[in-house]
C-alpha positions as CSV (number, residue, x, y, z in Angstrom):
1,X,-25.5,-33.0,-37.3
2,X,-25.2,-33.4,-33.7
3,X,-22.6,-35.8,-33.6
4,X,-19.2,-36.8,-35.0
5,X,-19.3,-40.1,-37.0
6,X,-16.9,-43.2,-35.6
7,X,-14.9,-44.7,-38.4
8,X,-13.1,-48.3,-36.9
9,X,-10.5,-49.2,-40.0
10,X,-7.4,-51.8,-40.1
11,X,-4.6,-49.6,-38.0
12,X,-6.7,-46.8,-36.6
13,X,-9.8,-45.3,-35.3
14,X,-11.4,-41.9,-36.0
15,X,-14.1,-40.5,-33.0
16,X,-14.6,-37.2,-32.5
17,X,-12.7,-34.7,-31.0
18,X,-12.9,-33.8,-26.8
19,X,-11.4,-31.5,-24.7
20,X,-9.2,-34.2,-23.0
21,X,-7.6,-35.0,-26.0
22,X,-5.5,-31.8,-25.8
23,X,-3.0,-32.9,-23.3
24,X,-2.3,-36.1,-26.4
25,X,-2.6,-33.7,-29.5
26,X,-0.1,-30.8,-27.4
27,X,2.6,-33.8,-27.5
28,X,2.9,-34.0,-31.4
29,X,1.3,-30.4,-32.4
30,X,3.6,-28.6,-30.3
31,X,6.7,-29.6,-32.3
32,X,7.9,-27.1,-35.1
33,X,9.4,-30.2,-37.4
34,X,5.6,-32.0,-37.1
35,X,3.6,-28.3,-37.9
36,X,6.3,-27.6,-40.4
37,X,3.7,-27.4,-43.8
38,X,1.3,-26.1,-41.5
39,X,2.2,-23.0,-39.4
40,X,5.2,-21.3,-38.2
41,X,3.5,-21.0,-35.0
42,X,2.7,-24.8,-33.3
43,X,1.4,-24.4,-30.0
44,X,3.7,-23.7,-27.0
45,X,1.6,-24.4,-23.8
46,X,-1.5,-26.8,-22.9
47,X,-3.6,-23.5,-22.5
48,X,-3.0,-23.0,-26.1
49,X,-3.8,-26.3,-27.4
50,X,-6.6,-26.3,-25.2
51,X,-8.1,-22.7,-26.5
52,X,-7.3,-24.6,-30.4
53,X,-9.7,-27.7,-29.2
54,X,-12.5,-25.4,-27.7
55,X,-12.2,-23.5,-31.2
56,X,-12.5,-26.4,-33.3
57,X,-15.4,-28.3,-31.5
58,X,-17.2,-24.3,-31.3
59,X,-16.8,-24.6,-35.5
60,X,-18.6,-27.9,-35.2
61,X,-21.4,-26.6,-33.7
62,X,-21.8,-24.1,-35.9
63,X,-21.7,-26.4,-38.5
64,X,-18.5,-25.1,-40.1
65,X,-16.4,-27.8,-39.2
66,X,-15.9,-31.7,-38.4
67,X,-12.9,-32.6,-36.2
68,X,-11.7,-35.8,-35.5
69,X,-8.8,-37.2,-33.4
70,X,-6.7,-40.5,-34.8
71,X,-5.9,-43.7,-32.8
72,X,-3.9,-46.5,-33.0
73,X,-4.8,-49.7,-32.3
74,X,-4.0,-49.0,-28.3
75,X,-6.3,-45.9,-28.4
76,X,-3.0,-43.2,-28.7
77,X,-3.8,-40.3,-29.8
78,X,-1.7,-40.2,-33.0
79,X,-3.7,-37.6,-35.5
80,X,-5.7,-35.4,-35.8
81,X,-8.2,-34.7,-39.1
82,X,-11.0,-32.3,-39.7
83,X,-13.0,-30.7,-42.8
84,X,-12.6,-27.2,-42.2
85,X,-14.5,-24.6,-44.4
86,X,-17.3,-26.3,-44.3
87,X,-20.3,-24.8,-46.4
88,X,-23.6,-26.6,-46.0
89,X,-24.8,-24.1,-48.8
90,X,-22.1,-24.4,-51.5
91,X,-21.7,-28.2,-50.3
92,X,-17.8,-27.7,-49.5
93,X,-15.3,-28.3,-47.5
94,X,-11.4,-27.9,-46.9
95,X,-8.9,-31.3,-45.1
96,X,-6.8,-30.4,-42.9
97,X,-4.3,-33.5,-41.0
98,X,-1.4,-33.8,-38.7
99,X,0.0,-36.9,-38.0
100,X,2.7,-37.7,-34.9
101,X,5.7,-37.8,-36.8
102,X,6.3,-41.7,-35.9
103,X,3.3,-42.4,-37.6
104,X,3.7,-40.6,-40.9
105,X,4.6,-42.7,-44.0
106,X,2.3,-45.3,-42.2
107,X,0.0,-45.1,-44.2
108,X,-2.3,-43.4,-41.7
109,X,-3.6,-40.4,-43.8
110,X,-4.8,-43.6,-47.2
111,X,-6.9,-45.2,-44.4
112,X,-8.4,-41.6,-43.5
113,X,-9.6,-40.8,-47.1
114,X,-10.9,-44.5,-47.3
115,X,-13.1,-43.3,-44.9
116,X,-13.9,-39.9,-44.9
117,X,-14.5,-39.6,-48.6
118,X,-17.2,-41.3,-49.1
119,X,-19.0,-40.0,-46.2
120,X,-18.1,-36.5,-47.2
121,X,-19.5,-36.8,-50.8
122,X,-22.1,-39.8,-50.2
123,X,-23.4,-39.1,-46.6
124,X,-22.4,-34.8,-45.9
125,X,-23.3,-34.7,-49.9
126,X,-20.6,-32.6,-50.4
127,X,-19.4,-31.5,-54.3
128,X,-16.1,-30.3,-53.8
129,X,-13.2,-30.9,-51.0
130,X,-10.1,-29.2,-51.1
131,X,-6.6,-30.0,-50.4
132,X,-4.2,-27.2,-49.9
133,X,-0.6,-28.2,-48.7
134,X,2.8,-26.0,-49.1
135,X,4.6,-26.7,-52.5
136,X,7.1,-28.7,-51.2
137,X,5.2,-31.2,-49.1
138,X,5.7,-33.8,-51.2
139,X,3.7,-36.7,-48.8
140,X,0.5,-34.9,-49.5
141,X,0.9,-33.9,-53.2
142,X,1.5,-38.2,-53.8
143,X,-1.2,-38.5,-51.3
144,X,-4.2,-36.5,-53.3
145,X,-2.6,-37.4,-56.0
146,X,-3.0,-41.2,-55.4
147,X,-6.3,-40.0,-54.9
148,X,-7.5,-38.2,-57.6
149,X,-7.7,-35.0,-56.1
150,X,-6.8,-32.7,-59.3
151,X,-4.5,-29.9,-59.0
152,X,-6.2,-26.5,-59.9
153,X,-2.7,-24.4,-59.4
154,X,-0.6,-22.4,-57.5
155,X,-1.0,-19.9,-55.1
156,X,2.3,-17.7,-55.1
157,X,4.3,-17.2,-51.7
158,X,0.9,-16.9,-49.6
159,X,2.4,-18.1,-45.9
160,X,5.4,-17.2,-44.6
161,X,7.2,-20.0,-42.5
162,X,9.4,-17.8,-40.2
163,X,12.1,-17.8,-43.0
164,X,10.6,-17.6,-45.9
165,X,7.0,-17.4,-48.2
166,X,5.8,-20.7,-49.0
167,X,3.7,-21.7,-52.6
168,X,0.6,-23.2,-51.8
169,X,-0.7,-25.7,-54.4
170,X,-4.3,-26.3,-54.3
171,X,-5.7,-29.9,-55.2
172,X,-9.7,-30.2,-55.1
173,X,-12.2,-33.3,-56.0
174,X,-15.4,-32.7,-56.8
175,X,-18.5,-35.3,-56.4
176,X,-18.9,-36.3,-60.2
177,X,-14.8,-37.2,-59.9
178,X,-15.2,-39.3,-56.9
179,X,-18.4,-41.2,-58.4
180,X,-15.3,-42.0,-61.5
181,X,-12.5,-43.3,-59.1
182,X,-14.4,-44.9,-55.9
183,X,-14.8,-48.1,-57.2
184,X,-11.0,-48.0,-57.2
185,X,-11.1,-46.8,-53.6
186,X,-12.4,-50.5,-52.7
187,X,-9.6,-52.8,-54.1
């Protein structure tokens, strides 16, 4: 692959991710209540964010990952979305999503799958994605849930936040469970 699909939907775009973008993403990943299921330890300069970008379009050309930055309908950077873990091999890959906090409960992140779900199973030919969010990041359990993304368990106190170990639940899909519930994506 030696280029990052487009995806045009109703509210947003997808394109792939560039080094000027940092500046946009530093403005929402920066913030410790937006990286709060993510990391303890958001970003704190442009350097930083920067280094993150380089890293992430380095794992694309390695074929290990696919990053892609979110826009509005005024081309603001509001998003960011990538398949990380991902194994040409095993045909897998891991989401990974962090939406500006005035966009979230938009339903940003349903538009995303709408898109990148059937170009990850029917296009990459993937066989299994994986969701893993904190336990009590309820947005993204109703999110795979709604879905279909089954939950395969727990993973007991495996990230501490700063202040505590956080559960991580792991959802997954696999391709014969997407060919059952796409026609439902459509409607």
């Amino acid at each position: 692959m030696n280029h990052i699909p487009v995806f045009v939907m109703e509210k947003i775009k997808m394109r792939g991710l560039k080094i000027s973008d940092a500046p946009s993403l530093f403005q929402f990943m920066s913030r410790p209540d937006t990286m709060k299921y993510i990391t303890p330890h958001p970003v704190l300069s442009l350097k930083e964010m920067e280094a993150y970008v380089e890293e992430r379009l380095a794992g694309f050309r390695k074929h290990t990952e696919i990053p892609w930055v979110i826009e509005n309908e005024e081309g603001e950077c509001i998003g960011f979305f990538r398949f990380h873990k991902w194994n040409l091999w095993h045909r897998k890959a891991e989401m990974g999503a962090v939406i500006h906090p005035k966009y979230q409960k938009a339903g940003i992140m349903t538009e995303v799958l709408l898109n990148v779900l059937p170009y990850a199973f029917d296009i990459l030919k993937l066989n299994r994605i994986v969701g893993d969010i904190f336990a009590e990041n309820e947005g993204s359990r109703r999110l795979l849930n709604k879905f279909g993304f089954r939950e395969e368990g727990v993973l007991r106190e495996t990230d501490f936040d700063g202040e505590r170990f956080q559960d991580t639940v792991v959802f997954s899909m696999l391709k014969k469970e997407y060919e059952q519930v796409k026609q439902t994506f459509d409607q």
